[in-house]
N, C-alpha and C positions, 0 to 999 in steps of 0.2 A: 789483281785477283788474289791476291796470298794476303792481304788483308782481310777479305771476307774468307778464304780458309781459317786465318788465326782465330778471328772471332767469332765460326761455328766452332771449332775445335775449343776455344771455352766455354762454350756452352752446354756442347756433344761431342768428347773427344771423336769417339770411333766415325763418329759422319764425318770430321774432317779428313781424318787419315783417309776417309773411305773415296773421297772425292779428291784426293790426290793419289793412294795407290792401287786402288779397286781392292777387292778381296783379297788379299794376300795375307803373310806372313805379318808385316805388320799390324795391320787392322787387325786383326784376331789380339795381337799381344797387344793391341790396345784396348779393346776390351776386357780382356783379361785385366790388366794395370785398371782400368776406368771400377772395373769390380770390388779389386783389393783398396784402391783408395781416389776419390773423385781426382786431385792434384796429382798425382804420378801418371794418370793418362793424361792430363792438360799436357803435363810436360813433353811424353811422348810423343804427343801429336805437334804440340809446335814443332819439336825438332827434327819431325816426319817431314812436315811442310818449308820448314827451314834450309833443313838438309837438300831439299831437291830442286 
């Protein structure tokens, strides 16, 4: 299953984080990050998905 997270999460970071942390604290800063630059939310969100 965390392979089809990684590879929503390149495509859409904040749907990955979102379907591994729901609404929270992360999924917001990954949007935020997805805003300021497409690659700093990729990273984010793998390490979402990684991490857990």
């Amino acid at each position: 299953m965390d392979v089809i997270r990684i590879l929503i999460a390149i495509i859409l970071p904040p749907v990955g984080v979102f379907l591994q942390v729901g609404l929270g604290l992360h999924f917001w800063l990954n949007i935020l990050l997805t805003l300021c630059g497409y690659v700093p939310g990729i990273v984010h969100a793998i390490w979402v998905i990684l991490r857990r």
